[in-house]
C-alpha positions in Angstrom: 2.6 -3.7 -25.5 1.7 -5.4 -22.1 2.1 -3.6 -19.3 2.4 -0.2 -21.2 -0.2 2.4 -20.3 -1.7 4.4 -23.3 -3.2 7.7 -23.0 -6.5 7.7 -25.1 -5.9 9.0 -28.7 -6.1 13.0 -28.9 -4.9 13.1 -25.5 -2.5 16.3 -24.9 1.0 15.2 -24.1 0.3 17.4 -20.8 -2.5 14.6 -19.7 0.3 11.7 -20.9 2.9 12.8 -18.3 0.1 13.3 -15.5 -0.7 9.4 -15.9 2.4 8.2 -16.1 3.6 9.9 -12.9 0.5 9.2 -11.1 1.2 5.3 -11.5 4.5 6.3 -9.4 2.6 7.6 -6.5 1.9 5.4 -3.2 -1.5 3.3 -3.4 -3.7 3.9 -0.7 -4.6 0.4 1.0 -6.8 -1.1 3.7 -5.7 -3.9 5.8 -8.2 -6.5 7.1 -6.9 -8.5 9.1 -9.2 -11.2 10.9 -7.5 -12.2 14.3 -7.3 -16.1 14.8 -9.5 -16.3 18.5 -7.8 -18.7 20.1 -4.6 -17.1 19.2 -5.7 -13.8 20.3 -6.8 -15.4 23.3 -3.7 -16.1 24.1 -2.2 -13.0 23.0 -4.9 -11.2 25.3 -4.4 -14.0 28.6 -0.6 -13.4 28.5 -0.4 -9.9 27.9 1.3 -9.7 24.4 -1.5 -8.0 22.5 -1.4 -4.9 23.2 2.6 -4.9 22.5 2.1 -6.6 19.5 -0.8 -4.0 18.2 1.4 -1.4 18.8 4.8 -2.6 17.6 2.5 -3.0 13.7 0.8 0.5 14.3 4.9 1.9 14.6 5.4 -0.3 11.5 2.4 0.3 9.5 1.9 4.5 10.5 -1.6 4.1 9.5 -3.2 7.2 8.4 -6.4 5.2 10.4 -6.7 2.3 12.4 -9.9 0.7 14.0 -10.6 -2.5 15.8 -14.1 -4.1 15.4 -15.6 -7.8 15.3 -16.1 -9.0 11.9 -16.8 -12.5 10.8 -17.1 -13.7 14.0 -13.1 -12.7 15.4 -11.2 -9.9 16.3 -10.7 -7.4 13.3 -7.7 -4.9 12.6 -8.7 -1.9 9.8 -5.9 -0.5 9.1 -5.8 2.3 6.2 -2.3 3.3 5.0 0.0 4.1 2.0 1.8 0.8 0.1 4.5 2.4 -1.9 5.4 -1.2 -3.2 4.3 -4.6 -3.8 7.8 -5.3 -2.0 6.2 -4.2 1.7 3.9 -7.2 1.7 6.1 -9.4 3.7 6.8 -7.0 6.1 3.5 -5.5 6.9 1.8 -8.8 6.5 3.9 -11.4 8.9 3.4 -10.0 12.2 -0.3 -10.8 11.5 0.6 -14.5 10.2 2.8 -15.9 12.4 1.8 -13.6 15.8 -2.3 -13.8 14.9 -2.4 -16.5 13.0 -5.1 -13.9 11.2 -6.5 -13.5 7.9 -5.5 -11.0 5.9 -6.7 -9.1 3.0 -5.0 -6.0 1.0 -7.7 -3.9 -1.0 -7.1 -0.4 -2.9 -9.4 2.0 -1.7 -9.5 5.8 -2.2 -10.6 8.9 -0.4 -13.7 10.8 -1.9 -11.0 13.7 -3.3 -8.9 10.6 -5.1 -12.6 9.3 -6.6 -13.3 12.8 -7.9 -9.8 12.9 -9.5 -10.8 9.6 -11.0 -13.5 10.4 -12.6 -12.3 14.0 -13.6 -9.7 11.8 -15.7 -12.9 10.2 -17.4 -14.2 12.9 -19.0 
């Protein structure tokens, strides 16, 4: 069945209930987000950046946030929880239409998640 997770054959029913309420928890997520430089520019010349920043920090609650250069242009890092696909638009527009940036979503997961992981491997 697509779509349907399996627990590997033997598994205890114990291990079939972990996974399937694990796939119910948040995903942990890192936002890139690659400031257009003219924009920012702007943003920076007429004093709107540092509102803006922190009117997606109140939005976002990022468990970290850091600001760096990357590819040439202003960077946002911003690690946080995505409960749901359906947040996209939200989180993401502010950095479209006010940034004109780049933006990437990538799972990631802290070193205590990675050894849960691979405890579920063996």
């Amino acid at each position: 069945m697509e779509g349907t997770s399996r627990a590997p054959v033997g598994a205890e029913p114990e291990r079939r209930v972990r996974h399937a309420v694990a796939k119910e928890k948040a995903m942990r997520t890192l936002l890139r987000a690659r400031m257009d430089t003219h924009t920012a520019n702007e943003a920076i010349r007429n004093g709107s950046m540092g509102a803006t920043v922190q009117e997606i920090l109140e939005q976002v609650r990022p468990e970290a946030a850091y600001f760096t250069c990357m590819d040439g242009g202003r960077t946002c890092l911003l690690v946080f929880d995505m409960r749901d696909s359906s947040q996209m638009p939200a989180l993401l527009e502010r950095f479209f239409l006010d940034m004109e940036a780049e933006v990437e979503l990538i799972p990631v997961m802290n070193a205590d998640e990675l050894r849960e992981g691979l405890g579920a491997l063996s």
